[in-house]
Backbone as a ProteinNet text record, in pm:
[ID]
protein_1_A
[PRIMARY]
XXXXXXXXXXXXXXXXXXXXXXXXXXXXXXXXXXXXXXXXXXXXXXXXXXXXXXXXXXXXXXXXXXXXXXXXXXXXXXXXXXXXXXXXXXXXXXXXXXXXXXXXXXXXXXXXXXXXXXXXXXXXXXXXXXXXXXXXXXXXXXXXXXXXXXXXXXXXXXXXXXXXXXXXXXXXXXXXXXXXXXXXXXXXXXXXXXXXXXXXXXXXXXXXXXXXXXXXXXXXXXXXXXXXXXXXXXXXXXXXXXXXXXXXXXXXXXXXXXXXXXXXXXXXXXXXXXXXXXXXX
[TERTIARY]
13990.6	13852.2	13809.6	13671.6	13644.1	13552	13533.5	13388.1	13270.9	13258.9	13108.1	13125.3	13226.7	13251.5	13128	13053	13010.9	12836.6	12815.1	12706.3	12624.4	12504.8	12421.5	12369.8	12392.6	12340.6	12273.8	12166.1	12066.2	12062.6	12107	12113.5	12013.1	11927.2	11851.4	11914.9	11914.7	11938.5	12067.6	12137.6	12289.9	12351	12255.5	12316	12404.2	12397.3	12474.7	12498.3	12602.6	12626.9	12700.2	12637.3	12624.6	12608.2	12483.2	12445.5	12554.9	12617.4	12709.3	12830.7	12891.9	12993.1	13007.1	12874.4	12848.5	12878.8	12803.8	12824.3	12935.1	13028.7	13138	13229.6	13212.9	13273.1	13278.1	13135.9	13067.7	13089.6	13105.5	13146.3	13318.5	13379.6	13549	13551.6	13462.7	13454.3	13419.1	13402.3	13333.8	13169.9	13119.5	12971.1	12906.9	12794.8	12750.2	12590.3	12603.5	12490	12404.6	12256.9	12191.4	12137	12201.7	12218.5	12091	12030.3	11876.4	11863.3	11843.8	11855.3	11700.8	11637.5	11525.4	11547.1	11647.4	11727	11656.4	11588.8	11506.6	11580.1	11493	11606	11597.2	11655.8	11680.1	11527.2	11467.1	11305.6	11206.5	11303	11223.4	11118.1	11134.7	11070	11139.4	11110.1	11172.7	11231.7	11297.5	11348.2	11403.9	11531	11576.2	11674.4	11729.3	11808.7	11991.9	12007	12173.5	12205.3	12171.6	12222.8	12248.6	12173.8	12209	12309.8	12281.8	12333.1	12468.8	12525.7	12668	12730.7	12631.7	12744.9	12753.1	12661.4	12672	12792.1	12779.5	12965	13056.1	13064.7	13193.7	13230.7	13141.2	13151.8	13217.1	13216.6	13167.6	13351	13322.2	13488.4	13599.6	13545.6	13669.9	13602.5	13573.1	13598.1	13448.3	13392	13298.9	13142.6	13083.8	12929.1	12793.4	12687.1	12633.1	12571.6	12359.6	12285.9	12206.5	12147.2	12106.4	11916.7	11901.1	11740.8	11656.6	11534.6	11507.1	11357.3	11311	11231.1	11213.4	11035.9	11082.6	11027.2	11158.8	11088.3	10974.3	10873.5	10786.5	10670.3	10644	10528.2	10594.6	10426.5	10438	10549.1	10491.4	10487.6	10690.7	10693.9	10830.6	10913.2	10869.7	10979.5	11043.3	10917.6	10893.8	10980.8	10974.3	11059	11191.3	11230.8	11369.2	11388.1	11383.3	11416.4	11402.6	11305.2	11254.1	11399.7	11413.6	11586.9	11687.3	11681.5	11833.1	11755	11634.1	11616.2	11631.4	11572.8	11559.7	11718.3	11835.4	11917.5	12073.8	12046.1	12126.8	12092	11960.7	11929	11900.5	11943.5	11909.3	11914.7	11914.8	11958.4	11968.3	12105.4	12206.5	12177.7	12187.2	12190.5	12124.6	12043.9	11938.4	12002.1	12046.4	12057.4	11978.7	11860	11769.9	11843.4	11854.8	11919.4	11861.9	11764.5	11697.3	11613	11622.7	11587.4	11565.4	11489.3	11437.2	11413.5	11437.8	11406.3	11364.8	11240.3	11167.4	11106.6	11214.8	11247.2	11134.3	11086.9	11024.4	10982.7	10945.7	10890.9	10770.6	10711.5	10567.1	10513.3	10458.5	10366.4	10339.9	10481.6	10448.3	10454	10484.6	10482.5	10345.1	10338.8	10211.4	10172.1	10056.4	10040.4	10092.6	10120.7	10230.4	10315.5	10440.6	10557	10553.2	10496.4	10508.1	10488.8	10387.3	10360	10466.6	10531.5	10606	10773	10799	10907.7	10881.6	10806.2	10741.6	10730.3	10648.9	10662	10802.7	10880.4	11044.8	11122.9	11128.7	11208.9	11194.8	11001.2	10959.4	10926.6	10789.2	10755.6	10808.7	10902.5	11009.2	11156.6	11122.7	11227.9	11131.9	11003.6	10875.3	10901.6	10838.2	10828.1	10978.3	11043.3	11174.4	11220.4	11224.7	11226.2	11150.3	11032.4	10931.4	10964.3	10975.9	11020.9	11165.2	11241.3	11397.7	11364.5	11314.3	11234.3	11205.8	11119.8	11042.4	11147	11227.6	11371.5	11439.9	11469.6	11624.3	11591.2	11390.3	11331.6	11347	11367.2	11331.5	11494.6	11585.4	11774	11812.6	11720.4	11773.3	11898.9	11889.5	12025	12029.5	12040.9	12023.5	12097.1	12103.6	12160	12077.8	11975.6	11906.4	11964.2	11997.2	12052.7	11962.6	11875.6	11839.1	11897.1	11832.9	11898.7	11792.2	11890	11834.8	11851.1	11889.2	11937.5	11919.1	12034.5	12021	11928.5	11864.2	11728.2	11579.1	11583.1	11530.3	11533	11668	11708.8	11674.8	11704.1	11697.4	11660.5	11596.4	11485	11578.2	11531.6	11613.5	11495.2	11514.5	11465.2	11436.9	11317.9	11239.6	11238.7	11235.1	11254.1	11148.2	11021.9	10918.6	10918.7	10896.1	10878.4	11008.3	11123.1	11178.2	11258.7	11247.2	11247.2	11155.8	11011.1	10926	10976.8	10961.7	11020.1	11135.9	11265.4	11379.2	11343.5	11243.4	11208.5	11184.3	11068.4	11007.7	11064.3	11189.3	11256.5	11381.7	11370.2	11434.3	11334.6	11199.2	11117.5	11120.6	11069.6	11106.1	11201.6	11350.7	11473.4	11416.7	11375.7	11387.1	11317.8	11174.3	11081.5	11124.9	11164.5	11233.3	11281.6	11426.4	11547.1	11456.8	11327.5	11335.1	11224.6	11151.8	11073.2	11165.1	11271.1	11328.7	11477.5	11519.2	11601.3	11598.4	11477.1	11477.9	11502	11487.3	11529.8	11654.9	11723.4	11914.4	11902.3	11812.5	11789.5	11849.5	11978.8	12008.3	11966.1	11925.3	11837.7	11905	11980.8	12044.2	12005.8	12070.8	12082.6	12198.4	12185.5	12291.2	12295.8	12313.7	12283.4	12394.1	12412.4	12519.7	12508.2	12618.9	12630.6	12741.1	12716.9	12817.1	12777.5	12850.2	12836.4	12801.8	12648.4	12589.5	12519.8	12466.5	12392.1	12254.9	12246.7	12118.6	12159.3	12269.9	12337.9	12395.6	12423.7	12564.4	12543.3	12385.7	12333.3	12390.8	12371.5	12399.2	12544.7	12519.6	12667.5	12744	12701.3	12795.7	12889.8	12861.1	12924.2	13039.6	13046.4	13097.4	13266.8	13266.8	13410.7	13493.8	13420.6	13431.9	13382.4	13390.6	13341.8	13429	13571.7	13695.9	13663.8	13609.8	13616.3	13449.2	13334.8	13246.5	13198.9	13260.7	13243.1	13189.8	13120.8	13052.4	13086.2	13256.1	13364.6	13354	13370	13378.5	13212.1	13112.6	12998.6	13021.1	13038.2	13038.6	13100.2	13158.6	13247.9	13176.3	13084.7	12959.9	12880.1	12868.7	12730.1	12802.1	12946.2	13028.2	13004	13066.1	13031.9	12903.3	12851.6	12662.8	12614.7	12712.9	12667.6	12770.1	12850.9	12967.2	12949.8	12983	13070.9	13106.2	13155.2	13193.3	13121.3	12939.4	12874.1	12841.5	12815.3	12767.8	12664.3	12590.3	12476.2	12395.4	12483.7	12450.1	12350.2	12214.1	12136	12051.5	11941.1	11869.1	11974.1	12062.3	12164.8	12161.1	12153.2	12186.8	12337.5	12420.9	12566.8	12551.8	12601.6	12587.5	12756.5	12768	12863.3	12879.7	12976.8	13036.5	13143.2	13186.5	13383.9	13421.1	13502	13605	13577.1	13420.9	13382.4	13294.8	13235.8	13119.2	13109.3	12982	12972.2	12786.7	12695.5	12586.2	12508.2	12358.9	12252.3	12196.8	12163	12060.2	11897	11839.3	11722.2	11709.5	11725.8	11800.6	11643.3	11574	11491.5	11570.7	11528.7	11535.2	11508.4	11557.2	11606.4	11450.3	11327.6	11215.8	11221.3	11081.7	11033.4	10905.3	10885.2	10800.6	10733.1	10540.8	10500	10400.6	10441.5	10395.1	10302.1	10242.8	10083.5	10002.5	9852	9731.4	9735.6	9774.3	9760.5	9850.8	9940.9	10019.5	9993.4	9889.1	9802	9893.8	9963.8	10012.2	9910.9	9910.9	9831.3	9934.5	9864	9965	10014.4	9994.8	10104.9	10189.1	10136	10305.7	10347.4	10360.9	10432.5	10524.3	10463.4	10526.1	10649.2	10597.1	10697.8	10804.2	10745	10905	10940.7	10937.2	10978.8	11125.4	11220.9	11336	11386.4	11324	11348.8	11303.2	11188.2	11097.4	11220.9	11289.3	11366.1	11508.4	11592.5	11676.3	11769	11866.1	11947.8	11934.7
8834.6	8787.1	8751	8780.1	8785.4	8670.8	8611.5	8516	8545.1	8647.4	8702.8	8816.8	8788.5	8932.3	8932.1	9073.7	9053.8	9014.5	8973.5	8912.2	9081	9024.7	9163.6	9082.1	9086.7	9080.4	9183.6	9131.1	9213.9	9159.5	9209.8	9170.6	9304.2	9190.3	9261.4	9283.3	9424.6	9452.3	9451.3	9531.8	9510.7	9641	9744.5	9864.8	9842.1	9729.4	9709.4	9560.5	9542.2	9395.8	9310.4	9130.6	9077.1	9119.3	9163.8	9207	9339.1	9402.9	9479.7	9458.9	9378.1	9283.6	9212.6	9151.5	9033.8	9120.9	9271	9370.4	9443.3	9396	9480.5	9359.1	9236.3	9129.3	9068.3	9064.5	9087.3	9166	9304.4	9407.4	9398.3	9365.6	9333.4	9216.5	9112	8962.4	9069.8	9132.6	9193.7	9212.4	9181.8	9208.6	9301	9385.7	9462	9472.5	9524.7	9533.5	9606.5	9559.6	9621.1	9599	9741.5	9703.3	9774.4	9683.4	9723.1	9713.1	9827.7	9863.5	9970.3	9933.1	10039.6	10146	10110.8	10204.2	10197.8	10156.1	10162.6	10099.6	10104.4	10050.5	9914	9869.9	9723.8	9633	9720.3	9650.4	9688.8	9740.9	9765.1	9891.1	10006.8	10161.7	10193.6	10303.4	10444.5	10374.4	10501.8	10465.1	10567.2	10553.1	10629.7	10602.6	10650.5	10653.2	10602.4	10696.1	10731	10584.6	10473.5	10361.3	10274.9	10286.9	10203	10313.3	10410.9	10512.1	10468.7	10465.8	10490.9	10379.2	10251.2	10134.5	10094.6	10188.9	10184.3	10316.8	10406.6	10517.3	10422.8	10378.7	10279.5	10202.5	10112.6	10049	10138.3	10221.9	10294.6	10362	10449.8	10466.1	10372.9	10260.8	10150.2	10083.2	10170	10134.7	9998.4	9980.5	9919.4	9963.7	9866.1	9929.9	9865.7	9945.5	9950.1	10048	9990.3	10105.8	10113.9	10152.9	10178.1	10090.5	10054	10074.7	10081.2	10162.6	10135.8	10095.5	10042.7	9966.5	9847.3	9802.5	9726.5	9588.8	9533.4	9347.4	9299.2	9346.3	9259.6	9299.8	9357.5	9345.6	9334.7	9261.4	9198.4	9331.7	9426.6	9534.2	9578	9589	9617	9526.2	9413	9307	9333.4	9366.7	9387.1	9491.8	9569.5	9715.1	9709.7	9614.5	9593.2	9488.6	9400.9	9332.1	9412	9508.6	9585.3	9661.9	9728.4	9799.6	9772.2	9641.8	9523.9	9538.1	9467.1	9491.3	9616.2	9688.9	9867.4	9883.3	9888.3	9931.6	9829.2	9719.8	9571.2	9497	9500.4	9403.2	9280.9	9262	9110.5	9072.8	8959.6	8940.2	8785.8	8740	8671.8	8615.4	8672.4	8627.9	8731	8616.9	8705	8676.7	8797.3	8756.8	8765.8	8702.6	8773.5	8738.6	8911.5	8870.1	9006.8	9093.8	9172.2	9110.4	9145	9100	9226.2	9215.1	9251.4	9212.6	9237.2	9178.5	9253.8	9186.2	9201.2	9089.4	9077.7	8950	8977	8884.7	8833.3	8737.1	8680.3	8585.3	8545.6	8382.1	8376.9	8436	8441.4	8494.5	8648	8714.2	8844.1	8884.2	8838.4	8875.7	8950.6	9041.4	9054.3	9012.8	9040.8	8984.2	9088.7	9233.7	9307.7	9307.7	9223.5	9204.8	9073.5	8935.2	8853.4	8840	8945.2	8963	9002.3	9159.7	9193.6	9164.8	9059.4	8967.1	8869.9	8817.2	8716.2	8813.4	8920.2	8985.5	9003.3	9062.9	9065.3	8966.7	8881.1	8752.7	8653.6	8592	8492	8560.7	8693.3	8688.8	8744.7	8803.2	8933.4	8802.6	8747.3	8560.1	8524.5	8461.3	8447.4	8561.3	8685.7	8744.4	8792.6	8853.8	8833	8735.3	8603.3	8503.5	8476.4	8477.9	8458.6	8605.4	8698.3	8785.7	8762.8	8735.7	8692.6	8596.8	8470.3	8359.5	8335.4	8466.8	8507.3	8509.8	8610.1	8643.9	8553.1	8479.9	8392.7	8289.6	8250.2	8129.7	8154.9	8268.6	8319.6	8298.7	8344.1	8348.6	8152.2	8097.3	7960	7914.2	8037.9	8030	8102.4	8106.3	8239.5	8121.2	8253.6	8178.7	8232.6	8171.3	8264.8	8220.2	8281.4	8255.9	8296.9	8207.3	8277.9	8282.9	8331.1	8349.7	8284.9	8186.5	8077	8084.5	8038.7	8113.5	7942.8	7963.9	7867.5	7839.6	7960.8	7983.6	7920.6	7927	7842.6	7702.2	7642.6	7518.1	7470.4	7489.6	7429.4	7524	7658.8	7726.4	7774.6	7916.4	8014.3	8087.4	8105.3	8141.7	8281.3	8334.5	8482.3	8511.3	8446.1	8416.1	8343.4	8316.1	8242.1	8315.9	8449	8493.6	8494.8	8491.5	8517.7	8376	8281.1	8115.8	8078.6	8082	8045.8	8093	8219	8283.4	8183.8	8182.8	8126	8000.9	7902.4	7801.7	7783.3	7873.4	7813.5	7871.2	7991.1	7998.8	7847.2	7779.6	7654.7	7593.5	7566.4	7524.2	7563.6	7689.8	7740.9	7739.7	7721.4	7715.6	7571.6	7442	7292	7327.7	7379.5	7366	7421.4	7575.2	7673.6	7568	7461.6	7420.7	7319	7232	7142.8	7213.7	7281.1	7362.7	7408.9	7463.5	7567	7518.5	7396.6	7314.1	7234.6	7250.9	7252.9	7371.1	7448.8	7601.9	7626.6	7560	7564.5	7687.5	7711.3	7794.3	7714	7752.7	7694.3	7759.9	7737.6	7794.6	7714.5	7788.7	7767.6	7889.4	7853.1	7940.7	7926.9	8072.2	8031.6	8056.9	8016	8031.4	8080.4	8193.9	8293.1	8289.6	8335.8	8367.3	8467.5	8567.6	8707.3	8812.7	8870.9	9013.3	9109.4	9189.6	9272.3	9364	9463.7	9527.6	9474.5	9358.9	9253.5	9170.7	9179	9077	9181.4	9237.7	9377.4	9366.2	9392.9	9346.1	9231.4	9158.3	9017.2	8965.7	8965.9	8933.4	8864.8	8714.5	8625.2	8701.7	8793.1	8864.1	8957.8	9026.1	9117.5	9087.1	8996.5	8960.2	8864	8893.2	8782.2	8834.3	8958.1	9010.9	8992.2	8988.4	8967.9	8852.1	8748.5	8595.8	8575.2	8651.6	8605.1	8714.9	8762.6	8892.2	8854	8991.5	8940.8	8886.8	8951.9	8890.4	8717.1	8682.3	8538	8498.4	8548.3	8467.4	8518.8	8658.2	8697.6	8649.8	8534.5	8423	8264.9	8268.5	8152	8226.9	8351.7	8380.4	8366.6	8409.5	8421.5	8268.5	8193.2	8102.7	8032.5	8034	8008.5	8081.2	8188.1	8264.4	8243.3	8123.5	8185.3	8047	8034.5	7906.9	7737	7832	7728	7623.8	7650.5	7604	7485.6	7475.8	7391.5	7396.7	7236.5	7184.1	7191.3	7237.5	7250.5	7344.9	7253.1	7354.1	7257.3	7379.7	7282.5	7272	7316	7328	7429.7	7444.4	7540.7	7490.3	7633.2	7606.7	7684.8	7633.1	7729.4	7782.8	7901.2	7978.2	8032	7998.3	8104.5	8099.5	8234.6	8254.8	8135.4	8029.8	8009.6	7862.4	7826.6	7681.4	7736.2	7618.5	7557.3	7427.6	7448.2	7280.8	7334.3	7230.8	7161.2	7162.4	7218.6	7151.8	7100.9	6965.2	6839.1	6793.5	6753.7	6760.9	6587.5	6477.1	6372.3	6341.4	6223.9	6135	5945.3	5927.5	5793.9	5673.6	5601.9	5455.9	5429.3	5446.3	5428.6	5229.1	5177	5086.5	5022.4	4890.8	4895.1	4799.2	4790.2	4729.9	4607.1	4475.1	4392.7	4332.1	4334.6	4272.7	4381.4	4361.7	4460.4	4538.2	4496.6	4598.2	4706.2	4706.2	4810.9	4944.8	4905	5065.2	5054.8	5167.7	5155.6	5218.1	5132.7	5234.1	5323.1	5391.3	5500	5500.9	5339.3	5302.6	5185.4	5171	5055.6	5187.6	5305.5	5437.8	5426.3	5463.7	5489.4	5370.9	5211.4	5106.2	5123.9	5143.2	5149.5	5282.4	5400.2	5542.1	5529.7	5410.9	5440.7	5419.2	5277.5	5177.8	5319.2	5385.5	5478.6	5568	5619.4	5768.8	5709.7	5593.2	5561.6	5541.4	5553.1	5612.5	5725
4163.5	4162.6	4304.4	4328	4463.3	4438.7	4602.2	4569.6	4526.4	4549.4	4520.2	4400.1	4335.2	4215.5	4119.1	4150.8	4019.7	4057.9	4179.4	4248.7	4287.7	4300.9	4370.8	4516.1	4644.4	4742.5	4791.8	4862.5	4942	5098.5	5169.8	5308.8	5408.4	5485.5	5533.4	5734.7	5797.8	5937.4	5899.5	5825.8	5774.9	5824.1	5881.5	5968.4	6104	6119.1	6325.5	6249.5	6389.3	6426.2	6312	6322.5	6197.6	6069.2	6029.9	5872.5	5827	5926.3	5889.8	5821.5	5920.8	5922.9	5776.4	5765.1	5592.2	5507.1	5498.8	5400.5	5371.5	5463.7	5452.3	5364.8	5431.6	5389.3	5267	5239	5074.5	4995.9	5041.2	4935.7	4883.5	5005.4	4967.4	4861.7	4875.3	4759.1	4625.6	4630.6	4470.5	4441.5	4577	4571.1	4556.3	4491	4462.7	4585.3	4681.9	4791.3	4822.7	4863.3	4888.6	5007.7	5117.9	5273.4	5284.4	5366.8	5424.8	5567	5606	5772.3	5770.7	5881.5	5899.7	5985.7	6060.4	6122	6264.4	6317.9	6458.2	6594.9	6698.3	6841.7	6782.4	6898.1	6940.5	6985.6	7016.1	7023.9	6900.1	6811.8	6645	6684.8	6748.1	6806.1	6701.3	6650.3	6572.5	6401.2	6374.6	6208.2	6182.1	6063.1	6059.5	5897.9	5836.5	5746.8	5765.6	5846.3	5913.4	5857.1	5978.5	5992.4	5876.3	5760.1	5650.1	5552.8	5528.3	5496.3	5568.3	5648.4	5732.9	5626.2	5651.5	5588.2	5436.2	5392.6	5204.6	5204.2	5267	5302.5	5285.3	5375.3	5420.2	5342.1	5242.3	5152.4	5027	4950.6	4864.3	4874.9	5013.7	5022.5	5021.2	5006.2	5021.1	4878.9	4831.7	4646.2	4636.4	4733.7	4684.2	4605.6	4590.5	4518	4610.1	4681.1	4758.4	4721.9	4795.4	4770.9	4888.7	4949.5	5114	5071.7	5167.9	5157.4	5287.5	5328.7	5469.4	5471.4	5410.2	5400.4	5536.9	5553.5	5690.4	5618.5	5676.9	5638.4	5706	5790.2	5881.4	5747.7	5648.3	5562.7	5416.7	5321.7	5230.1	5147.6	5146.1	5054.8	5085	5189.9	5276.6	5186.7	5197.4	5173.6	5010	4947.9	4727.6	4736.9	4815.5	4788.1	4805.6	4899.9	4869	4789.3	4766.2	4617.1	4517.6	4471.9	4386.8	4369.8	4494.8	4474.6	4431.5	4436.3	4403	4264.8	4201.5	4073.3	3971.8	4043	3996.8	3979	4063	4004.2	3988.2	4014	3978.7	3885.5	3872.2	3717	3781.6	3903.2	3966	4107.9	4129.9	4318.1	4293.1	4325.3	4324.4	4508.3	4577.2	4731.7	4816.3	4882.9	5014.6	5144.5	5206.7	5334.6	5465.6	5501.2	5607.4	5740.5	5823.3	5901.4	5997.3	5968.3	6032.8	6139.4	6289.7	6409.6	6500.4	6605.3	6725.7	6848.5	6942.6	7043.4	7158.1	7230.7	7311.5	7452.3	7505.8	7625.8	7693.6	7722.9	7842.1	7913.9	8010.1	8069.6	8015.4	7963.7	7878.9	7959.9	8080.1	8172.7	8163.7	8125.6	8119.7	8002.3	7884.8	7766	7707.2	7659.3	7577.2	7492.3	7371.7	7255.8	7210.3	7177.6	7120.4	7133.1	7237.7	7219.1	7168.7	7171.8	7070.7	6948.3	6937.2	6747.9	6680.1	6769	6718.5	6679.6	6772.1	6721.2	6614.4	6615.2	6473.9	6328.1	6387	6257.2	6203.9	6222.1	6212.4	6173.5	6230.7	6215.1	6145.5	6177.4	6094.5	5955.9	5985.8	5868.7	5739.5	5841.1	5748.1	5688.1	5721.8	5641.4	5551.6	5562.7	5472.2	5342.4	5415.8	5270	5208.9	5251.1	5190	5070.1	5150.4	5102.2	4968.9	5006.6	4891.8	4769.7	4788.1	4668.8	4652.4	4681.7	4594.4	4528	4581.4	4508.2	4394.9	4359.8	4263	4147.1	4179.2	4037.1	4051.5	4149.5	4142.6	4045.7	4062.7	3959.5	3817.6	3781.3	3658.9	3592.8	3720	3660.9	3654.3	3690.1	3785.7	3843	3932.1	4049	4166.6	4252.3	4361.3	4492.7	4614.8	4760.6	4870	4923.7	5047.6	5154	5276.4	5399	5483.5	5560.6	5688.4	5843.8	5932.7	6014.5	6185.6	6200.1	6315.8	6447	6556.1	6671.3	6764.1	6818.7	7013	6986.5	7059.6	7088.3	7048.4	6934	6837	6828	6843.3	6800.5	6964.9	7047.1	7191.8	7315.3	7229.6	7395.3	7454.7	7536.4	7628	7706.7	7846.2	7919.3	7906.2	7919.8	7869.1	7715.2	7615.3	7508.6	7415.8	7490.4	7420.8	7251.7	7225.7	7120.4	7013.8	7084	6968.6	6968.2	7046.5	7002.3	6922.7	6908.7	6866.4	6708.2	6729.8	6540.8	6469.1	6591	6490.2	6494.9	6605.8	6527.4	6390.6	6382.4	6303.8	6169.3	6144.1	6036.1	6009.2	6106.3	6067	5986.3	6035.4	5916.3	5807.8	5808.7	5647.1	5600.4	5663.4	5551	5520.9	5577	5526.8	5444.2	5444	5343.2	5249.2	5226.1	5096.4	5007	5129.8	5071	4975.6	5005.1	4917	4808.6	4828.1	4719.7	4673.2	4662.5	4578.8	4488.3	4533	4506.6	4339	4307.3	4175.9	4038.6	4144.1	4070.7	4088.3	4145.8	4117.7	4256.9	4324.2	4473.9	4565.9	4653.4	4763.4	4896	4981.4	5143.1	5272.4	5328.4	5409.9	5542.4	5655.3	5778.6	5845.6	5939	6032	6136	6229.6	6388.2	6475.7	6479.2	6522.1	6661.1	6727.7	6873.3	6888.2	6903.1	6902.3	6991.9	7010	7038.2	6985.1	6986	6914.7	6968.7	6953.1	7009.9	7084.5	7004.5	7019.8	7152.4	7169.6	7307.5	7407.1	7387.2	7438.4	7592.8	7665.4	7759.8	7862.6	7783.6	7858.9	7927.2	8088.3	8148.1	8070.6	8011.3	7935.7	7819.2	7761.1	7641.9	7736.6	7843.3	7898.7	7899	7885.2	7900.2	7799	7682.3	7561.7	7418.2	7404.1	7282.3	7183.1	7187.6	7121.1	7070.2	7138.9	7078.9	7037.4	7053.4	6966	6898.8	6807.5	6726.7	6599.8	6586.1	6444	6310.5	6307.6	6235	6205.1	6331.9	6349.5	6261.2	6231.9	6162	6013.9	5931.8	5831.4	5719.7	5792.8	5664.3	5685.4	5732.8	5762.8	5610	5654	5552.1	5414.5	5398.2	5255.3	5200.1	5269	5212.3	5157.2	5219.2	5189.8	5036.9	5059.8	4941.9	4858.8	4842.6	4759.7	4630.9	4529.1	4467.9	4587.9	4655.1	4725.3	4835.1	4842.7	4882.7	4797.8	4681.5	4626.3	4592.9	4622.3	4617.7	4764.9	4847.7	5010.1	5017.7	5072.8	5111.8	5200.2	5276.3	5377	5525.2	5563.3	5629.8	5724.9	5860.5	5958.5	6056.7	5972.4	5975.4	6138.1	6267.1	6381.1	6400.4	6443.9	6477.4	6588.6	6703.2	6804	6826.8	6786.2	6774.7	6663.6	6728.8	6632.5	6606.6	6696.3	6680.6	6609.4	6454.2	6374.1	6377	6405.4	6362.4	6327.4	6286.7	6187.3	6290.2	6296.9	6379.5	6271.2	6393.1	6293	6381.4	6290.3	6438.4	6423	6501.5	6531.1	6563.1	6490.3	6571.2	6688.8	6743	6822.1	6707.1	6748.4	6658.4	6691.5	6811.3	6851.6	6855	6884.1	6969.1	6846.7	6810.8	6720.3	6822.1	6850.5	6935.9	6837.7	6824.8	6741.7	6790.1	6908	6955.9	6955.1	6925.8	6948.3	6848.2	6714.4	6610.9	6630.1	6726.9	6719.3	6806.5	6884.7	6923.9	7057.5	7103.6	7243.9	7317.4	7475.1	7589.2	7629.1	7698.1	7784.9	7890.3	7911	8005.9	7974.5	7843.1	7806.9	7764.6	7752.9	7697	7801.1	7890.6	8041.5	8073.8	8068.3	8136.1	8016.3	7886.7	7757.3	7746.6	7755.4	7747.9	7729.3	7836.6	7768.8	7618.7	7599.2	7508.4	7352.4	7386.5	7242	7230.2	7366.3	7316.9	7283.8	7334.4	7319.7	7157.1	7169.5	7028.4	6949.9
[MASK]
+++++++++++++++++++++++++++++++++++++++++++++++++++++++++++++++++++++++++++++++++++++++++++++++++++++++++++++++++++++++++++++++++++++++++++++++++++++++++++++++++++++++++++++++++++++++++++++++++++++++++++++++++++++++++++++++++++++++++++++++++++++++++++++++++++++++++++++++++++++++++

């Protein structure tokens, strides 16, 4: 018996990298998958079949069950069609994995409004609607596991990165919000904030000499669990991963400063003389 025996997952950008990795990992637990890759570059240009196609093969020859889909998560309609697939030929969807991304670096100054849209579309809204159609069936089964997918980046900002920080921000919002809207439906909503070596990183000096130790391997048992029995009641949670350290981002307010003369109204310069005293703890 596997953790996931018997489960239908739908993992979205599951052609490369991470989402590959989960699907391969998932399919060995006993999972039944539906790998969704659109097949396009690394800045989300072109499309293609091959790429999801390769890893429902791979699955399939190693005795697993897997169905391809290339559908794109950045629209409403995109998103129905793959759930629709997991329904059409699973009967259900047990666990969402959004983990389809793009990237398009730049400096705010030089960024366009078509390279910032087009990371939001992908990341945020393609987590949104995703999200919101698994939603839909998991309410009806009252049980399901959505995982999204968070980043550094997101949690504490990276230089040439306005757009695709801004996105995994704000998919930290939506996992809190999902987790407590959906928490009555026996729906757990979690994320995870990976740091690996991917085609999405491959680029970057820091990876050049360290791919062995932050491989996608090292996150694909972050997502098992999230999706497994063995999560629990855990949700609302961004589990972060690189190589062989995890640990929890939390977003931490200050013990703050309560001001008991003048009704309470501060000027903006008792802000200034207490600033340590407001941020302190």
């Amino acid at each position: 018996m596997g953790l996931l025996d018997g489960k239908v997952t739908v993992i979205t950008g599951a052609g490369n990298g991470i989402g590959r990795a989960s699907a391969l990992l998932f399919a060995r637990e006993g999972a039944r998958v539906v790998v969704n890759d659109l097949g396009s570059a690394r800045d989300g240009s072109g499309a293609g079949a091959t790429t999801a196609d390769a890893v429902v093969a791979e699955i399939r020859q190693n005795g697993g069950s897997a169905e391809a889909s290339h559908d794109n998560v950045s629209s409403k309609q995109g998103a129905d069609a793959i759930i629709e697939k997991a329904l059409s030929t699973y009967g259900r969807v047990d666990v969402l994995l959004n983990n389809a991304g793009i990237l398009r670096d730049k400096t705010l100054l030089k960024m366009s409004p078509e390279d910032w849209q087009a990371v939001l579309d992908v990341h945020l809204s393609g987590s949104f609607y995703c999200t919101q159609a698994a939603a839909r069936t998991m309410k009806d089964q009252g049980s399901g596991s959505i995982i999204n997918t968070t980043s550094v980046s997101g949690m504490l900002g990276n230089f040439g990165q306005a757009n695709y920080a801004a996105a995994k921000a704000g998919i930290y919002g939506l996992t809190r919000t999902a987790s407590i809207e959906l928490q009555r439906y026996g729906i757990t909503v979690n994320a995870v904030a990976p740091i690996a070596k991917t085609r999405m990183t491959d680029d970057l000096p820091m990876f050049a000499k360290i791919a062995d130790t932050l491989s996608p391997e090292h996150v694909a048992p972050a997502h098992l669990f999230l999706a497994s029995e063995l999560c629990g009641e855990r949700t609302g949670i961004v589990l972060a991963v690189a190589g062989a350290r995890m640990s929890v981002y939390k977003v931490v307010e200050s013990a703050g400063r309560f001001k008991e003369t003048d009704g309470g109204v501060w000027t903006a310069e008792e802000i200034e003389r207490h600033f340590d005293a407001i941020a302190k703890g």
